[in-house]
C-alpha positions in Angstrom: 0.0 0.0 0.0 1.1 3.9 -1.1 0.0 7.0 -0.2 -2.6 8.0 -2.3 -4.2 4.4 -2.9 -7.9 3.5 -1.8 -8.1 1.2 1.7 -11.7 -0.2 2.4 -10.8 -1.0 6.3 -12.8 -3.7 7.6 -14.2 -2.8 11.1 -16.8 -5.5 11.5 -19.2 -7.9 9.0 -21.7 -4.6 8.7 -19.0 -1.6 9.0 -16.2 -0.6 6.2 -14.9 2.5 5.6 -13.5 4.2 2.5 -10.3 5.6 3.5 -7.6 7.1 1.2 -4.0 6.5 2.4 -1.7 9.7 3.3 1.4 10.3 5.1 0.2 11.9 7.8 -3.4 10.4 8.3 -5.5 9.5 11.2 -8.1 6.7 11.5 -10.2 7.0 14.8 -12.7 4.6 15.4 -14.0 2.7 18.4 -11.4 0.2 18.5 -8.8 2.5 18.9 -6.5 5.5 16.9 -5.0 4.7 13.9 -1.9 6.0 12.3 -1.8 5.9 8.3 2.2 6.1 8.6 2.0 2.4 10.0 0.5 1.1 6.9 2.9 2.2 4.4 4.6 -0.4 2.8 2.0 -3.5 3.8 0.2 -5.9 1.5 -3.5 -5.4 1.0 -4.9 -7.9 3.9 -3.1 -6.8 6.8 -4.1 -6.6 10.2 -4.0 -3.2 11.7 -3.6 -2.9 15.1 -4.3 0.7 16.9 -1.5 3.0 18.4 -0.5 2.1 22.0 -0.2 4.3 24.9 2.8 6.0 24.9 6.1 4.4 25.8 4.3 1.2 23.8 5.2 -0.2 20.7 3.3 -1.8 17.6 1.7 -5.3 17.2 0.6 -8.2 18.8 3.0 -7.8 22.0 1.6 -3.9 22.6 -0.3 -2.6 24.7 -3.1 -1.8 21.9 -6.3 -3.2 22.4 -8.5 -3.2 18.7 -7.5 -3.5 15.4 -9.1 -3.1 12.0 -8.0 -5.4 8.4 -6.6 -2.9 5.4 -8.5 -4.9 2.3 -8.3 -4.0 -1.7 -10.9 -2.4 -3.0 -13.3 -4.0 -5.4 -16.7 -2.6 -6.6 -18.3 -5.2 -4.3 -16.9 -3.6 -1.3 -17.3 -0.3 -2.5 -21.2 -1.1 -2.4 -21.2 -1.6 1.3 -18.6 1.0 2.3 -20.4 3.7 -0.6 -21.5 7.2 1.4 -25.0 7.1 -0.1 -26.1 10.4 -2.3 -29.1 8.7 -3.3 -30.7 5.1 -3.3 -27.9 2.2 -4.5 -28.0 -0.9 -6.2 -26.2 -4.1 -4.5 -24.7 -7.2 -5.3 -27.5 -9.0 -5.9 -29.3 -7.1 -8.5 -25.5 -5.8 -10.1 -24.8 -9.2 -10.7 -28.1 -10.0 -12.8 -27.7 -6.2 -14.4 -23.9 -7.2 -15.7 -24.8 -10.7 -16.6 -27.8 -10.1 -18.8 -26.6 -7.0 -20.6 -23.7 -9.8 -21.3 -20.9 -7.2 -20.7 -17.2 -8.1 -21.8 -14.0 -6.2 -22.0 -14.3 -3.5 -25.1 -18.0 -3.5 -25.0 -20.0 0.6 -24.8 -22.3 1.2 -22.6 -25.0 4.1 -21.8 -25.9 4.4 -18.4 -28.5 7.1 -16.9 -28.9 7.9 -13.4 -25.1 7.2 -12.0 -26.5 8.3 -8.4 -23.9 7.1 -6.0 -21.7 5.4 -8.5 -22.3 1.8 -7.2 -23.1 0.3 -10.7 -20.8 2.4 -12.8 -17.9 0.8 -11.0 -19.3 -2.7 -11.5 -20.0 -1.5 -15.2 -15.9 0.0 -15.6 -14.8 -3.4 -14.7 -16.9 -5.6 -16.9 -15.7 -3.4 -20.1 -12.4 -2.4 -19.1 -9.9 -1.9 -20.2 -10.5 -0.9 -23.6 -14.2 -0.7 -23.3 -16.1 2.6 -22.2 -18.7 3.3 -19.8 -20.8 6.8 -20.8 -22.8 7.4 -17.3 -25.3 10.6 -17.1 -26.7 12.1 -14.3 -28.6 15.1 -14.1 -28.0 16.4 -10.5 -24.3 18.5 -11.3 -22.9 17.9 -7.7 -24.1 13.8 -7.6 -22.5 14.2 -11.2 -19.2 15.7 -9.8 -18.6 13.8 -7.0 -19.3 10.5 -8.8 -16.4 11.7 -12.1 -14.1 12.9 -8.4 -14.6 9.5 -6.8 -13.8 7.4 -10.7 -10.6 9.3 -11.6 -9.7 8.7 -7.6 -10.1 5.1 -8.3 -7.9 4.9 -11.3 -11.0 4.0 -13.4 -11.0 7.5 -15.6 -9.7 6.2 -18.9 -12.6 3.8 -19.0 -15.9 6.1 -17.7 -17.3 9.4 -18.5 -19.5 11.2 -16.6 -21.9 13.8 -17.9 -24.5 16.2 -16.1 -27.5 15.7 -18.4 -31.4 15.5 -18.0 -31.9 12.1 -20.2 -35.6 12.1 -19.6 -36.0 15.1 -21.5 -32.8 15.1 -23.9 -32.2 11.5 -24.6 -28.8 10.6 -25.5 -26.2 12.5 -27.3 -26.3 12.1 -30.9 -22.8 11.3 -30.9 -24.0 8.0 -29.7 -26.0 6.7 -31.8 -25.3 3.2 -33.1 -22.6 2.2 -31.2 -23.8 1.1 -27.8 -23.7 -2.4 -26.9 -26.0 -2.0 -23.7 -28.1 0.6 -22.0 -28.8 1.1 -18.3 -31.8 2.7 -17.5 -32.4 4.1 -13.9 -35.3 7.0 -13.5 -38.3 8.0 -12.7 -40.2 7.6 -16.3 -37.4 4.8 -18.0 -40.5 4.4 -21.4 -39.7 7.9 -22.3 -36.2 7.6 -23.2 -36.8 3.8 -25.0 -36.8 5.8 -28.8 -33.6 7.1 -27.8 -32.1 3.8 -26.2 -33.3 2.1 -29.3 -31.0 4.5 -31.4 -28.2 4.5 -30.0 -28.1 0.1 -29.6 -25.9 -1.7 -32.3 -28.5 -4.9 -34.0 -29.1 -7.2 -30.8 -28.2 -4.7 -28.2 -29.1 -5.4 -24.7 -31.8 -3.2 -22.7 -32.5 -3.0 -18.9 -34.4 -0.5 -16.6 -34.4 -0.6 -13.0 -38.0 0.4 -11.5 -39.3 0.5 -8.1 -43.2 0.3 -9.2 -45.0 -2.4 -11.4 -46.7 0.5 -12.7 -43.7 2.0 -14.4 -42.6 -1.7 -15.3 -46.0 -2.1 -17.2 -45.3 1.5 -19.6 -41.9 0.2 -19.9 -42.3 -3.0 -21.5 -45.4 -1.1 -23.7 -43.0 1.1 -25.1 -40.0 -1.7 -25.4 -42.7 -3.2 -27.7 -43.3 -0.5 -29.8 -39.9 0.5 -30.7 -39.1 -2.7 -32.1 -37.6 -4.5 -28.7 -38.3 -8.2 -27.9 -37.4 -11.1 -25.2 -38.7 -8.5 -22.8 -38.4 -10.1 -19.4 -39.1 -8.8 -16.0 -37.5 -9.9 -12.5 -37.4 -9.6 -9.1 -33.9 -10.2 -7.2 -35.1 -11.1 -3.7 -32.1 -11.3 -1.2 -32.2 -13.2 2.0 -29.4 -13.7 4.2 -28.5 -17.2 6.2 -27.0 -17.2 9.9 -24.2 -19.7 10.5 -23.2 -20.3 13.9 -22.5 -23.5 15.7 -25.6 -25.5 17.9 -25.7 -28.1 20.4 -28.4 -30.3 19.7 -29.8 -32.2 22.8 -30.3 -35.9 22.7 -32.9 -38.0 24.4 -32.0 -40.6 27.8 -29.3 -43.0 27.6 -30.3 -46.2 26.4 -31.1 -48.8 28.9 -28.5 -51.7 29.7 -28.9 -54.3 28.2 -27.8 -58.1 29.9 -25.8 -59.8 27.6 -27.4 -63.1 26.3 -25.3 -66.4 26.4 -25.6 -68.9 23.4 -25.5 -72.0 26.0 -27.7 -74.6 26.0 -30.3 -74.4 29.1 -30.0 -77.6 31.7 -32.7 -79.9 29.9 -31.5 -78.7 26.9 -27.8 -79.4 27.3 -28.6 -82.7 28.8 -31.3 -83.8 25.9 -27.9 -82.9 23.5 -26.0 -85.9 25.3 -28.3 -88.7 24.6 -27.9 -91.0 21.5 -30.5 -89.8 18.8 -32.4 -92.8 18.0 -34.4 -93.1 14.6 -36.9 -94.8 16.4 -39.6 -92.8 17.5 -40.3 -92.9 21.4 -42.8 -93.5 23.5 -43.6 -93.4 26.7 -42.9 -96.6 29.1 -45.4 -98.7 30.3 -45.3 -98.8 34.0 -46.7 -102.5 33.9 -44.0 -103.9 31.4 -40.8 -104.7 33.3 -38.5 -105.1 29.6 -40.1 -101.8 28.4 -39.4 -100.0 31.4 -36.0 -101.3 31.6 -35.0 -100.3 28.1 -35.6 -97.0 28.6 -33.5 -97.0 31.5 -30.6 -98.1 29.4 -31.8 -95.6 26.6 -31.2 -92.3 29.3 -27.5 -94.2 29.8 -24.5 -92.0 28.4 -23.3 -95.2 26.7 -26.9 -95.7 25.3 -28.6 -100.2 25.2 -24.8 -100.7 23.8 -22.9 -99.5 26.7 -25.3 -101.7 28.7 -25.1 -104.9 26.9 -20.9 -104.7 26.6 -19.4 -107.3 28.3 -16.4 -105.6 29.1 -15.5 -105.1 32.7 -14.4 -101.7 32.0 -17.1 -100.8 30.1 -19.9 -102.4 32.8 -17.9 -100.0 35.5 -18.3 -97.0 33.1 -22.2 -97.9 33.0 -22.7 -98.9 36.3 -20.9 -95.2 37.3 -23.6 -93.5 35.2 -26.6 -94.3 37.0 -29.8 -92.6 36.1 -29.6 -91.1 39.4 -26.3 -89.5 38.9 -27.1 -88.2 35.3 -29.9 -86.3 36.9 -27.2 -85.0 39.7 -24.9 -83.9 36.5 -27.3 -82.4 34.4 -28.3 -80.5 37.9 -25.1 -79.0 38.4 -24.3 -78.4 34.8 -27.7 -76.0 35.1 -26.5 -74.5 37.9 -23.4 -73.3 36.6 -25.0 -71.5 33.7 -27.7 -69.8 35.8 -24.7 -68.7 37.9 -22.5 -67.3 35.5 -25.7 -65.5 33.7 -26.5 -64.3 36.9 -22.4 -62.8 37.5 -22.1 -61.2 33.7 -25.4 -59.7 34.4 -24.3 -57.7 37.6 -21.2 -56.9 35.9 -23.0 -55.5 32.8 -25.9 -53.3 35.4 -22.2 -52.3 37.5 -21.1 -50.8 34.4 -24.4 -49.2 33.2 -24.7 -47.5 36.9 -20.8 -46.2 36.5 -21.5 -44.5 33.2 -24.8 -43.0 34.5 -22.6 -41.2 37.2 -19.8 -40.3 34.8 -22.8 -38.7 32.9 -23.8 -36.9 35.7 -20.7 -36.0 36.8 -20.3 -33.8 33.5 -16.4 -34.0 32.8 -16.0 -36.8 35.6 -13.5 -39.7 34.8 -15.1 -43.4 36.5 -12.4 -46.0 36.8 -13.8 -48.9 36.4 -10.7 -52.2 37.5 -8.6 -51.8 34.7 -10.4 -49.5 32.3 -11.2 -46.3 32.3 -14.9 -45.2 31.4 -15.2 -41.9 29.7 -18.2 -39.2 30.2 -21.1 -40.2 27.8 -23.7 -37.9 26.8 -26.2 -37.7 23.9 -25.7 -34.0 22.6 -24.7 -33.3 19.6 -22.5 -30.2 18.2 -22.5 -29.3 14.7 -22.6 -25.9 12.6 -25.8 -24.7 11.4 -27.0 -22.6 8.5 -30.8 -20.7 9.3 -32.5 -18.0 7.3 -31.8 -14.9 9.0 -34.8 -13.4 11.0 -34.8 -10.2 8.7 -35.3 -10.7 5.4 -34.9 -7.9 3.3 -37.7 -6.6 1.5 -38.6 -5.3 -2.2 -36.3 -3.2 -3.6 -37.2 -3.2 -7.6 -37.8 -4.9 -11.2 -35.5 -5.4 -13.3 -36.6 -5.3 -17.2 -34.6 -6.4 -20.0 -35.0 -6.5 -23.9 -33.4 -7.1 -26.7 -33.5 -5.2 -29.8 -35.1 -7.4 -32.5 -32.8 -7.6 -36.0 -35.1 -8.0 -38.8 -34.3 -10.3 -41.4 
């Protein structure tokens, strides 16, 4: 940065300030005093920081308290930052306006009503640099300031502004046949249509900016009459989103569950080690000594076979695995599995309790034998995009034609 050059300086989202650079400037705001001295020398993008008390130095290790960004100046920012001399177009509707006039570098265009300059700039740098803007106003000082504020800007050799009533004059002569695109922004836009359609080269681009459907309606009448077509109307609405970071609140924990063991029950698991047989089964007679006895020998581990061996081992073996003691086995066998179901599941309601009281604890740590249970909670943080509560309201049509070549 020079002396001389254009700063926007950034104090906050909704405040920038114009501020040309000199050697001996002051910038007072509420974050502090700002010397223009310090910002000699420094790439656009720097942050500023205000002058100490005395004795103090410059910077991050100072005793200054605020401090401001130095950005580049673009037409977008000289929108917001604009001191307003009459009602200004933004962003929004600039954007459509350069876009459907399809501006490019080297094209001419008319503009009537420059205002507070906030288009013309946008307008410069579409057509620049060997392009020309030709911007008329009718109020001499609006028409003054605006010329003051272009040449300032370094955008002379590509604008000219005039003081001249277009609603009553129309454009120059001088002009006729060589525009690319005409801006129109007054109070009666279908009066100076003839003179627009003039001065457009074959398939020039028309637009008129009106606050009132009224004047939209004798606009696009007159449009039609002087050999316009495509005319189009729109309405740029603008609404702005919040982004900001929420904590979303969850519902209770979920309730422990017991964990559930694949084992066999007791009856089952002693069913399992009995010999399938393909026969089907049925139920002893009390009455008939040989039934009742082969069913005995059926329930045996060993099954009729281990009863009918011969071997003295094997008879031992079958004579050790009584009916009697199979029902003691299968007894135990159930008791050890309701047991250990029984263990797991205090375990498992132990370590449900501990993270309840880490929860509500907050940042508490539970140590639970060898591990360590963290602090569980259901909330949720995540960054969030809203529609802003304020929305900003109408601010006008935008019409646009184009003018018809005949074949």
């Amino acid at each position: 940065m020079q002396v001389g050059d254009l700063i926007i300086v950034y104090e906050s989202f909704q405040s920038l300030k114009p501020v040309i650079l000199t050697a001996n400037g002051r910038l007072d705001n509420r974050f502090g005093s700002f010397l223009h001295k310090e910002w000699v020398g420094k790439p656009f993008g720097t942050k500023a920081f205000a002058a100490p008390a005395k004795g103090g130095g410059y910077g991050h290790n100072s005793q200054s308290s605020g401090w401001v960004h130095l950005l580049a100046p673009t037409p977008e920012l000289w929108s917001l930052s604009v001191r307003h001399r009459t009602q200004i177009l933004y962003v929004a509707d600039i954007s459509l306006i350069c876009f459907n006039l399809e501006l490019s570098p080297g094209g001419i265009v008319l503009e009537s009503g420059t205002g507070s300059g906030s288009l013309t700039h946008s307008l410069v740098r579409a057509v620049a640099p060997v392009g020309h803007v030709h911007s008329f106003e009718f109020h001499a000082q609006r028409s003054e300031e605006a010329a003051k504020e272009l040449a300032e800007h370094g955008m002379a050799a590509c604008v000219t502004v005039t003081t001249r009533n277009i609603e009553e004059l129309g454009f120059p002569e001088s002009l006729e046949g060589r525009a690319d695109a005409v801006f129109l922004d007054l109070p009666g836009p279908w009066k100076v249509v003839p003179s627009a359609a003039s001065c457009l080269k074959p398939d020039g681009r028309f637009c008129s900016f009106s606050p009132c459907i009224e004047q939209v309606s004798r606009t696009a009448e007159a449009l039609a009459a002087n050999g316009f077509c495509d005319i189009t109307t729109v309405e740029c609405i603008l609404r702005q989103y919040e982004v900001r970071q929420e904590t979303l609140i969850g519902g209770p924990l979920p309730r422990p569950q017991v964990r559930q063991h694949h084992r066999q029950p007791a009856a089952a698991a002693a069913a399992a080690t009995t010999t399938p047989s393909s026969k089907p089964t049925t139920a002893p007679d009390p009455s008939d000594s040989t039934s009742l006895k082969r069913s005995r020998e059926e329930s045996l581990p060993g099954g009729i076979d281990a009863s009918r061996n011969g071997d003295g081992e094997s008879k031992a073996q079958g004579a050790a695995a009584s009916p009697a003691e199979v029902t003691e086995q299968q007894a135990e066998v159930g008791a050890e599995v309701e047991a250990e179901t029984a263990q797991e599941a205090d375990v498992s309601m132990s370590e449900a309790t501990d993270v309840v009281v880490a929860v509500k604890k907050e940042k508490a740590v539970v140590l639970k034998g060898d591990r360590k249970l963290q602090p569980v909670t259901n909330n949720i943080s995540m960054v969030c995009a809203r529609p802003a509560m304020e929305a900003k309201g109408h601010t006008g049509y935008l019409t646009f034609a184009r003018k018809f070549v005949s074949q």
